[in-house]
HTML snippet that shows the backbone in 3Dmol.js (N, CA, C, O; Angstrom):
<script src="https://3Dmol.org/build/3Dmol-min.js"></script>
<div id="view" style="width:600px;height:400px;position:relative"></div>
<script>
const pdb = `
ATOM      1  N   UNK A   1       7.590 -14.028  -6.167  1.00  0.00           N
ATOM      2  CA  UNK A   1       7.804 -14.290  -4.769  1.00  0.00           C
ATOM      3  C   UNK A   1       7.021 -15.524  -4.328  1.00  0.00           C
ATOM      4  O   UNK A   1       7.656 -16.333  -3.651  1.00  0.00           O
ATOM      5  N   UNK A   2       5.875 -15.772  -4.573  1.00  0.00           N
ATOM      6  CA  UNK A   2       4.914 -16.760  -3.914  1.00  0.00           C
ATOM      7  C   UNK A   2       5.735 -17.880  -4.800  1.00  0.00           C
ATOM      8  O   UNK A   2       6.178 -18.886  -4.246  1.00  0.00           O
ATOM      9  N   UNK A   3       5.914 -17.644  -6.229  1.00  0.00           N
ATOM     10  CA  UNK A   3       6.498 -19.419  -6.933  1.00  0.00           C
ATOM     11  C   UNK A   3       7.744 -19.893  -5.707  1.00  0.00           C
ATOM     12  O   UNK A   3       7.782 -20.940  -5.062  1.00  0.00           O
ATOM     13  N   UNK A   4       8.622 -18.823  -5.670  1.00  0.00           N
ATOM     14  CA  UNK A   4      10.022 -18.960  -5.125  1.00  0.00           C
ATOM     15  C   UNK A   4       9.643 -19.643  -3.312  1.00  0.00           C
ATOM     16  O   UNK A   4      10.432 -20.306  -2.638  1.00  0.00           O
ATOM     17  N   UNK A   5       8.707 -19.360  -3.040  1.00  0.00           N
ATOM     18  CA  UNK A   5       8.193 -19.801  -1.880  1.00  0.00           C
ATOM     19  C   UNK A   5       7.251 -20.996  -1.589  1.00  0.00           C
ATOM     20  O   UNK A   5       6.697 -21.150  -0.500  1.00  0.00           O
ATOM     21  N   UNK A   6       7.086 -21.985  -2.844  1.00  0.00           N
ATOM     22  CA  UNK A   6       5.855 -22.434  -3.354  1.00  0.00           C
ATOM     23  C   UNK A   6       4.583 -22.839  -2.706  1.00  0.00           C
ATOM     24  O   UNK A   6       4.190 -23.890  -2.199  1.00  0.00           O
ATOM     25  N   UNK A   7       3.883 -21.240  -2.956  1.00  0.00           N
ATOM     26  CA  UNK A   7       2.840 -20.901  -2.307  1.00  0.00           C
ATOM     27  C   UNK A   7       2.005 -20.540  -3.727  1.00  0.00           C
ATOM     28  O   UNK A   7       0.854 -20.225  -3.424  1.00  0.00           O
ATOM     29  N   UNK A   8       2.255 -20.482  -5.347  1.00  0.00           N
ATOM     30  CA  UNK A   8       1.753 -20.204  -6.122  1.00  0.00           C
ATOM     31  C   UNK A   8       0.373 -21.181  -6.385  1.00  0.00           C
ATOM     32  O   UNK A   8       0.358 -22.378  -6.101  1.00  0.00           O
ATOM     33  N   UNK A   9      -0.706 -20.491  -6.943  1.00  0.00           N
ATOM     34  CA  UNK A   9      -1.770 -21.656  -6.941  1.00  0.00           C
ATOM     35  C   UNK A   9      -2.271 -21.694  -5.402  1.00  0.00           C
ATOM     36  O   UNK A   9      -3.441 -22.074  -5.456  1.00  0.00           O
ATOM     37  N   UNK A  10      -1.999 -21.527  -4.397  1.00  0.00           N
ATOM     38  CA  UNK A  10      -2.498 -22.203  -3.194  1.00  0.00           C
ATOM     39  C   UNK A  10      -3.106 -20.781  -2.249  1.00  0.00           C
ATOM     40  O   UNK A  10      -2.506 -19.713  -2.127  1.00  0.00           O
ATOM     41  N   UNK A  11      -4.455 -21.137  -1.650  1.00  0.00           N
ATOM     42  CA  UNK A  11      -4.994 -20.207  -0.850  1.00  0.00           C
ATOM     43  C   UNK A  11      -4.222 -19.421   0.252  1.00  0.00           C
ATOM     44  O   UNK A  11      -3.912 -19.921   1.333  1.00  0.00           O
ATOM     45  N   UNK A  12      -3.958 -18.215  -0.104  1.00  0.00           N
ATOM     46  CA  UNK A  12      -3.284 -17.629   0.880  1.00  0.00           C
ATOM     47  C   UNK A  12      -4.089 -16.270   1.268  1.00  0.00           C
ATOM     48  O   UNK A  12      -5.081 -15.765   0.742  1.00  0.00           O
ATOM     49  N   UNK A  13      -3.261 -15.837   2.441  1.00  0.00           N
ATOM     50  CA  UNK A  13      -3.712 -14.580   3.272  1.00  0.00           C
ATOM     51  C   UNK A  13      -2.806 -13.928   2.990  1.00  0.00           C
ATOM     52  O   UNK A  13      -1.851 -14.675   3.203  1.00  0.00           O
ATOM     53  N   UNK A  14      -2.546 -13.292   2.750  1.00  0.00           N
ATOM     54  CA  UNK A  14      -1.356 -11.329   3.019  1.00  0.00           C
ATOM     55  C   UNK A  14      -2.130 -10.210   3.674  1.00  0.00           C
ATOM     56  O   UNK A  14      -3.143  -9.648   3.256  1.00  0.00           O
ATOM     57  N   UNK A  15      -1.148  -9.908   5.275  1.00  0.00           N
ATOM     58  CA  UNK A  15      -1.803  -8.920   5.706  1.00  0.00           C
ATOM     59  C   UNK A  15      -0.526  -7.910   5.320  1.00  0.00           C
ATOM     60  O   UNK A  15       0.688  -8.080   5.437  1.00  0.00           O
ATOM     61  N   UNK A  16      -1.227  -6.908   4.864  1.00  0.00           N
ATOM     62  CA  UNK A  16      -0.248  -5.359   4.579  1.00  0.00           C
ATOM     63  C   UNK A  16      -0.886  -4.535   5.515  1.00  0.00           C
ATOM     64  O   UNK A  16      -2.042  -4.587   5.936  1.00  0.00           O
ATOM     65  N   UNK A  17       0.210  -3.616   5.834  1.00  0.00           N
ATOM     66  CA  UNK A  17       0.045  -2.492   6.740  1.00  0.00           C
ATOM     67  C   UNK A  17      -1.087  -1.679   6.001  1.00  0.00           C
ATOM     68  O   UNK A  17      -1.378  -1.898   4.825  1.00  0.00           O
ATOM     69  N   UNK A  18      -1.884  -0.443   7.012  1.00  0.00           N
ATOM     70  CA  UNK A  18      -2.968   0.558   6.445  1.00  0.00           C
ATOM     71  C   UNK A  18      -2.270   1.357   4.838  1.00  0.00           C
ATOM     72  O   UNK A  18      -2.804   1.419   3.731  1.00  0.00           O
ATOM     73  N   UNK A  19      -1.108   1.803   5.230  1.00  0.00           N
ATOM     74  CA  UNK A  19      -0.422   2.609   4.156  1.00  0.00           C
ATOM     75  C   UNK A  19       0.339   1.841   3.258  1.00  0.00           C
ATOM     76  O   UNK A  19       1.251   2.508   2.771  1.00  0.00           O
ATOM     77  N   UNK A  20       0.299   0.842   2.918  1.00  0.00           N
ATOM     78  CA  UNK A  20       1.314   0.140   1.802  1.00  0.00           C
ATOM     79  C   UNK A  20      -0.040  -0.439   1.075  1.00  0.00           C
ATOM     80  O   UNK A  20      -0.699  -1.452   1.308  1.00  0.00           O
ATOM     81  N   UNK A  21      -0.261   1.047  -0.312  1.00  0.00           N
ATOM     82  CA  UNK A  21      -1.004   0.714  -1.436  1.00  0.00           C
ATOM     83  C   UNK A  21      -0.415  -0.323  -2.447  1.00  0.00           C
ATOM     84  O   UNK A  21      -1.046  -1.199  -3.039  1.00  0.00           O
ATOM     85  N   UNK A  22       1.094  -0.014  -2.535  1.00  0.00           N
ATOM     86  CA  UNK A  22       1.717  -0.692  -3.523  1.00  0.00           C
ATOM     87  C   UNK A  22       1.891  -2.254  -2.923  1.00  0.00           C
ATOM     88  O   UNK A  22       2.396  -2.808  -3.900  1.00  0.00           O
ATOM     89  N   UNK A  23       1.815  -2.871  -2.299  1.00  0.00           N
ATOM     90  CA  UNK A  23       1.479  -4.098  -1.621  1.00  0.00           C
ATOM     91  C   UNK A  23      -0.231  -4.372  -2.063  1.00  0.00           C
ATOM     92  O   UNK A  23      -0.595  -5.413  -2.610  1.00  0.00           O
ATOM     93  N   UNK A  24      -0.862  -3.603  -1.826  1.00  0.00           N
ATOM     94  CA  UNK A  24      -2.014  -4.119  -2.233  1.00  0.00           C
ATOM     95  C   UNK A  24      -2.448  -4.263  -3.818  1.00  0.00           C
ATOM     96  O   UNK A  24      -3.231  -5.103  -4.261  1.00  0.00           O
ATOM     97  N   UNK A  25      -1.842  -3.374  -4.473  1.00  0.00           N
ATOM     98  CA  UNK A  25      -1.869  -3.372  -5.616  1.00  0.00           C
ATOM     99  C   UNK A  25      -0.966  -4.387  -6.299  1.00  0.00           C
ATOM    100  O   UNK A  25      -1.254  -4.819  -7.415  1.00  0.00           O
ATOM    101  N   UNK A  26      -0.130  -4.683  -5.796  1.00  0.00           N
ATOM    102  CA  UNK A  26       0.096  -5.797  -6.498  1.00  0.00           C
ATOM    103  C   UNK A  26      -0.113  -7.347  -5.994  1.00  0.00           C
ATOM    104  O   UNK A  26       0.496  -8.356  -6.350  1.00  0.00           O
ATOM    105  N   UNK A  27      -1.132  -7.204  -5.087  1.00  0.00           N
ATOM    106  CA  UNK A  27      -1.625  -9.004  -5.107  1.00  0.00           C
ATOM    107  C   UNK A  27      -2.728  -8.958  -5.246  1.00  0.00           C
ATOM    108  O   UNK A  27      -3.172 -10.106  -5.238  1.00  0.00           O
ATOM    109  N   UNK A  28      -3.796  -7.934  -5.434  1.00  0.00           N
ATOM    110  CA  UNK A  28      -5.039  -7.946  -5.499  1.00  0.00           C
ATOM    111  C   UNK A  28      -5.531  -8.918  -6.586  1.00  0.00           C
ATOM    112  O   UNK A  28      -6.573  -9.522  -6.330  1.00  0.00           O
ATOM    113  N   UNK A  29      -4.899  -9.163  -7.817  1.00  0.00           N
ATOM    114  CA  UNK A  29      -5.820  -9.535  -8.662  1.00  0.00           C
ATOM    115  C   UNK A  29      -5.094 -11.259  -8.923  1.00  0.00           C
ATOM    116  O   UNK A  29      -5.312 -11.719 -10.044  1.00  0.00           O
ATOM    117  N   UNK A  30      -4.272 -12.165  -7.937  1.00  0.00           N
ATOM    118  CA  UNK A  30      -4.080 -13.006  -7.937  1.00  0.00           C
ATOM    119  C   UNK A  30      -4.890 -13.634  -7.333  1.00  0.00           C
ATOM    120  O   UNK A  30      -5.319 -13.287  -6.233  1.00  0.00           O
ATOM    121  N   UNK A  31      -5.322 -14.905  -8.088  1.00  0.00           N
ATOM    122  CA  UNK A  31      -6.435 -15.911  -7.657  1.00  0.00           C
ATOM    123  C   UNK A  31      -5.856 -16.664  -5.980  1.00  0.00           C
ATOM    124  O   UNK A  31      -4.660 -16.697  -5.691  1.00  0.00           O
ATOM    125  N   UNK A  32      -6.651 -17.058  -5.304  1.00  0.00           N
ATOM    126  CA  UNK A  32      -6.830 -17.625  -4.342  1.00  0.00           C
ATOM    127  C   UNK A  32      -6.429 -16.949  -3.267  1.00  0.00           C
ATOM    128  O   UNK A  32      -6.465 -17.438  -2.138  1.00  0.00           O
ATOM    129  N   UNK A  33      -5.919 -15.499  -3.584  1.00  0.00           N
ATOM    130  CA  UNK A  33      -5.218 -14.451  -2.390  1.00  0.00           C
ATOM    131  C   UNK A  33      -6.580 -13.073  -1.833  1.00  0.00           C
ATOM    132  O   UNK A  33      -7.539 -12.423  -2.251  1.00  0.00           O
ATOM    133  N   UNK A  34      -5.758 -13.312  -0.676  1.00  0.00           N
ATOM    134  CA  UNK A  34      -6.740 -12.297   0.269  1.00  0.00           C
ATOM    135  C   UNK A  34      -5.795 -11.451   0.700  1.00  0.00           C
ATOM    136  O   UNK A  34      -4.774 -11.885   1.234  1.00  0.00           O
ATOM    137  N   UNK A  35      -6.036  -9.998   0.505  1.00  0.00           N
ATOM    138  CA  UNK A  35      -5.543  -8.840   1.000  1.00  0.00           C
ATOM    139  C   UNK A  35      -6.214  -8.250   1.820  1.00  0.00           C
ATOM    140  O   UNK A  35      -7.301  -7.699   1.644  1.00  0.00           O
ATOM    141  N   UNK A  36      -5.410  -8.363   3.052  1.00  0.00           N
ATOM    142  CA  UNK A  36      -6.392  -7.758   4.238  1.00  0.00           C
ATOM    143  C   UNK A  36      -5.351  -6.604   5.136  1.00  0.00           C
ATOM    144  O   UNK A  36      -4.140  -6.747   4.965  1.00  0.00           O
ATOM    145  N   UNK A  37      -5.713  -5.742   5.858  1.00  0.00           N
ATOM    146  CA  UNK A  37      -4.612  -5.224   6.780  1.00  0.00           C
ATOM    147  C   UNK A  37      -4.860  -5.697   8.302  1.00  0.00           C
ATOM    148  O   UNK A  37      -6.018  -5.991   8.597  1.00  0.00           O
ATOM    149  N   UNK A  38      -4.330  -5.748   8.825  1.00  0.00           N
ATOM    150  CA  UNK A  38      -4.145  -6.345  10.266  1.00  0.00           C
ATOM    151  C   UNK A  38      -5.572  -5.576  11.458  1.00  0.00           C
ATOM    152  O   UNK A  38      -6.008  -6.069  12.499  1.00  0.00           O
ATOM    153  N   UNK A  39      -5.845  -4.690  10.998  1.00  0.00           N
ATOM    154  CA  UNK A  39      -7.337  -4.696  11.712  1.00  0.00           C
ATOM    155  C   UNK A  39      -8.052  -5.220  11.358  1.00  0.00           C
ATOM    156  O   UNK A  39      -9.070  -5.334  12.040  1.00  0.00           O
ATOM    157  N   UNK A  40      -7.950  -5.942   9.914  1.00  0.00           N
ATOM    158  CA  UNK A  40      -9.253  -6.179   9.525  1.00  0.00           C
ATOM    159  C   UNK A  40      -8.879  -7.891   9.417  1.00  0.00           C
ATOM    160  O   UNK A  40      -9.593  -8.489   8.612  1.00  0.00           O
ATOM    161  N   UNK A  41      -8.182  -8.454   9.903  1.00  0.00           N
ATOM    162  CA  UNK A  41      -7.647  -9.662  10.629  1.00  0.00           C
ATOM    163  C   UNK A  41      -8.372 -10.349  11.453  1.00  0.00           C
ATOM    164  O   UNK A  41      -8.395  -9.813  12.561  1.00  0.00           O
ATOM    165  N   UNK A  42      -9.322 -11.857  11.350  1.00  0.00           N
ATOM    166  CA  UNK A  42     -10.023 -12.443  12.083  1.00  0.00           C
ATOM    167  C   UNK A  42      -9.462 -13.696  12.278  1.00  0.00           C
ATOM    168  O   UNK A  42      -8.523 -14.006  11.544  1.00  0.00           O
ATOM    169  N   UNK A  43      -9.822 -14.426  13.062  1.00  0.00           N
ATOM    170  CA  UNK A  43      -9.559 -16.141  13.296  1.00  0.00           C
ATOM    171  C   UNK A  43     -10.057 -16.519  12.153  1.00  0.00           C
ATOM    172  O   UNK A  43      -9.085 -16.867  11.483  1.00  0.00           O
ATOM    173  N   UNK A  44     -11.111 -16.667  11.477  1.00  0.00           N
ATOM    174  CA  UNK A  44     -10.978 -17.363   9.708  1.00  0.00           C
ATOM    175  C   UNK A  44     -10.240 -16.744   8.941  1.00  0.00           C
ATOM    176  O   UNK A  44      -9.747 -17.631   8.243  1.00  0.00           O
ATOM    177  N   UNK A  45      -9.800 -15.691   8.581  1.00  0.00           N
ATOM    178  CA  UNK A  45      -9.000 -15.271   7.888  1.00  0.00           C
ATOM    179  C   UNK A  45      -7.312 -15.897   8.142  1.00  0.00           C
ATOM    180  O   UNK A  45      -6.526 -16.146   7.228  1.00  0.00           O
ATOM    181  N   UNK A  46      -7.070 -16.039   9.448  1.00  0.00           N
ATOM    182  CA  UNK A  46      -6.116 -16.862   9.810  1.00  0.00           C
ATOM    183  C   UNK A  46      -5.886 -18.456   9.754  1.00  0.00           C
ATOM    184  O   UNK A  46      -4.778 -18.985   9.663  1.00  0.00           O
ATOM    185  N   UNK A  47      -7.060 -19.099   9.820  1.00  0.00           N
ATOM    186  CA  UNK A  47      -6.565 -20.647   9.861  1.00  0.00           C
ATOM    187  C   UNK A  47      -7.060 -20.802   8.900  1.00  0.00           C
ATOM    188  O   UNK A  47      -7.086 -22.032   8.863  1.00  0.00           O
ATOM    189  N   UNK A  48      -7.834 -20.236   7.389  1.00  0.00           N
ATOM    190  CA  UNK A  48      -8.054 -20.894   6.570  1.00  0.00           C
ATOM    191  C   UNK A  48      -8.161 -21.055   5.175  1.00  0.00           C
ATOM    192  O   UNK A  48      -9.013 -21.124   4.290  1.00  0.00           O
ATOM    193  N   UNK A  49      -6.173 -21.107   5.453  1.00  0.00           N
ATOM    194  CA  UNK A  49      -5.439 -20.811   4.333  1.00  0.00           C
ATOM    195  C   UNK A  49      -4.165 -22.168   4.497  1.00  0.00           C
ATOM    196  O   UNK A  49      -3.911 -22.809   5.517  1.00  0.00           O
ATOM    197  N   UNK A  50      -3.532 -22.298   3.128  1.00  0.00           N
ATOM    198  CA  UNK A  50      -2.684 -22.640   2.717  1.00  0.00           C
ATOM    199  C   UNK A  50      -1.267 -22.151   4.107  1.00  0.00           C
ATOM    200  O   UNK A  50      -0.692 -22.931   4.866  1.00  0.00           O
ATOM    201  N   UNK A  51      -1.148 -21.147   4.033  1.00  0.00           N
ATOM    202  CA  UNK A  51       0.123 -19.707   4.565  1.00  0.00           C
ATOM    203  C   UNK A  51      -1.006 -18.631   4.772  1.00  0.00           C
ATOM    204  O   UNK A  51      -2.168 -18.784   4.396  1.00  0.00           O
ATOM    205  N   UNK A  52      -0.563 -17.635   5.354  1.00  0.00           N
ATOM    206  CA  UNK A  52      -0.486 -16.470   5.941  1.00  0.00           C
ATOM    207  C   UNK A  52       0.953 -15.849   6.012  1.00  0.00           C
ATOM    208  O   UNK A  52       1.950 -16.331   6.551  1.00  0.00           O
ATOM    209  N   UNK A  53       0.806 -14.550   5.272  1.00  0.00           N
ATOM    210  CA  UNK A  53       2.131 -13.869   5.061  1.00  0.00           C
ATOM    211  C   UNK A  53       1.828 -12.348   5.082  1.00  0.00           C
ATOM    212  O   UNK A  53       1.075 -11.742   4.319  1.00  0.00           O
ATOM    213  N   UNK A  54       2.639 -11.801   6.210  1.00  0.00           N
ATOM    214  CA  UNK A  54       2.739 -10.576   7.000  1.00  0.00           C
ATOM    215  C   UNK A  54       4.007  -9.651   6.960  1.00  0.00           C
ATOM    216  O   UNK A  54       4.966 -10.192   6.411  1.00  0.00           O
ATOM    217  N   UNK A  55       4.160  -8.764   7.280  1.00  0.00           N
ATOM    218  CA  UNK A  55       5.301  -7.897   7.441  1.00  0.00           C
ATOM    219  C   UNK A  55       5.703  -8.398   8.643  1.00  0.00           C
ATOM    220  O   UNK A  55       4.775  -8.743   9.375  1.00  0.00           O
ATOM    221  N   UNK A  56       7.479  -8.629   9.324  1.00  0.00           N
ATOM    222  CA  UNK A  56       7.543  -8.743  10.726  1.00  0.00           C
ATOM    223  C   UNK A  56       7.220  -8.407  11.627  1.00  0.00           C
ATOM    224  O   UNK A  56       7.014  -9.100  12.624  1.00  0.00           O
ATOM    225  N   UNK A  57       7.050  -6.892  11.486  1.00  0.00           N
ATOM    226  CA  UNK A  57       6.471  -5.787  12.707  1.00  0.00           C
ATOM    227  C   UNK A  57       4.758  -6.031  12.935  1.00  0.00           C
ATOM    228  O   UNK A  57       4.073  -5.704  13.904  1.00  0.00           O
ATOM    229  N   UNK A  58       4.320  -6.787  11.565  1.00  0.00           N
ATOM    230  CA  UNK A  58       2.784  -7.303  12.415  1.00  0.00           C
ATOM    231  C   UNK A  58       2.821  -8.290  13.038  1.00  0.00           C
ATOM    232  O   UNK A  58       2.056  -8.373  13.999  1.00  0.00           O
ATOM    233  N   UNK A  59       3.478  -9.104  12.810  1.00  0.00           N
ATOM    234  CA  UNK A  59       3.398 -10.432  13.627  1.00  0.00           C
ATOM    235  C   UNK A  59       4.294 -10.372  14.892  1.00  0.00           C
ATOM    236  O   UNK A  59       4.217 -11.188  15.810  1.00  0.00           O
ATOM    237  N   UNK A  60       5.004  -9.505  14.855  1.00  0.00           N
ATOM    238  CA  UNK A  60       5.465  -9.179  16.192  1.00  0.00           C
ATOM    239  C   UNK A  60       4.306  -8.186  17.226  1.00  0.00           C
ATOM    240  O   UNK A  60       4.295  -8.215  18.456  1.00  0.00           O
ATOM    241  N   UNK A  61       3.391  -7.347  16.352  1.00  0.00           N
ATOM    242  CA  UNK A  61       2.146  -6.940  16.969  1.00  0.00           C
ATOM    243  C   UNK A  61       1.244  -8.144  17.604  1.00  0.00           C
ATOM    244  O   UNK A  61       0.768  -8.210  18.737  1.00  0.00           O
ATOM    245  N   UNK A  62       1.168  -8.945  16.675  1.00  0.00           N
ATOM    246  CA  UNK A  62       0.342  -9.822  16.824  1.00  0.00           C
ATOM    247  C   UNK A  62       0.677 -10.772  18.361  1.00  0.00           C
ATOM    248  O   UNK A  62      -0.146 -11.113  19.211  1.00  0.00           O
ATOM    249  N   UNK A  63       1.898 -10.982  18.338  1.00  0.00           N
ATOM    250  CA  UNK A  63       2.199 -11.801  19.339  1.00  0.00           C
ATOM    251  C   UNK A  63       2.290 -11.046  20.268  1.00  0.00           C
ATOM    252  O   UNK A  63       2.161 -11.677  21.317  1.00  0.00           O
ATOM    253  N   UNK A  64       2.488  -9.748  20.464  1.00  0.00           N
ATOM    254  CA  UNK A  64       2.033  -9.052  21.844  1.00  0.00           C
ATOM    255  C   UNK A  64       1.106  -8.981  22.123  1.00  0.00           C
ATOM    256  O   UNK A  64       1.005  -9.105  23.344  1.00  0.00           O
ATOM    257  N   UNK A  65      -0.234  -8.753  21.394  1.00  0.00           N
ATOM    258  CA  UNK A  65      -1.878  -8.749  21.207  1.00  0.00           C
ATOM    259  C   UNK A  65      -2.762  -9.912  22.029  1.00  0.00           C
ATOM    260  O   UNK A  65      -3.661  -9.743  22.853  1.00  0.00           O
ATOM    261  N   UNK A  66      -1.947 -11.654  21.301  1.00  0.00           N
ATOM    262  CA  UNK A  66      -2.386 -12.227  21.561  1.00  0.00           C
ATOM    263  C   UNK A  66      -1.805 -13.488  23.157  1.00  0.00           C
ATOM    264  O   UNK A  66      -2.443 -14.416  23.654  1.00  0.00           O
ATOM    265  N   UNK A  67      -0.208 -12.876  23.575  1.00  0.00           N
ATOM    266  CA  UNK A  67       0.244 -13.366  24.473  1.00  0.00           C
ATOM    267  C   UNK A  67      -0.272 -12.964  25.817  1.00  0.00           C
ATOM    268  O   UNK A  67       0.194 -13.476  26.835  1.00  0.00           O
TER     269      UNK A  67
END
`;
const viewer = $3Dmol.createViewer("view");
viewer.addModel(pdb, "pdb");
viewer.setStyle({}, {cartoon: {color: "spectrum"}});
viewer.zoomTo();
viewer.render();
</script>
């Protein structure tokens, strides 16, 4: 997914929901990636990356949160 997107190699964020283990389990052990879930979501964790890549329904949280 990240080659097809070319985001491979490059510092990224992924926020996964509290309950999606299998999301976390499979990016945990790729270099330059951060697995975080959306509470645990800060302003550095956001601007200081390559991308940031979310489920829709968070970033649709997000933009109610922060509008």
């Amino acid at each position: 997914m990240l080659k097809a997107l070319g985001l491979e190699g490059k510092r990224l964020t992924i926020i996964v929901r509290d309950e999606d283990v299998n999301a976390y389990l499979s990016f945990r052990n790729i270099p330059k990636t951060f697995i975080i879930t959306a509470d645990e979501a800060n302003t550095y964790d956001l601007v200081n990356n390559n991308a940031v890549l979310m489920p829709a329904d968070i970033a649709a949280h997000f933009g109610e949160v922060l509008a």
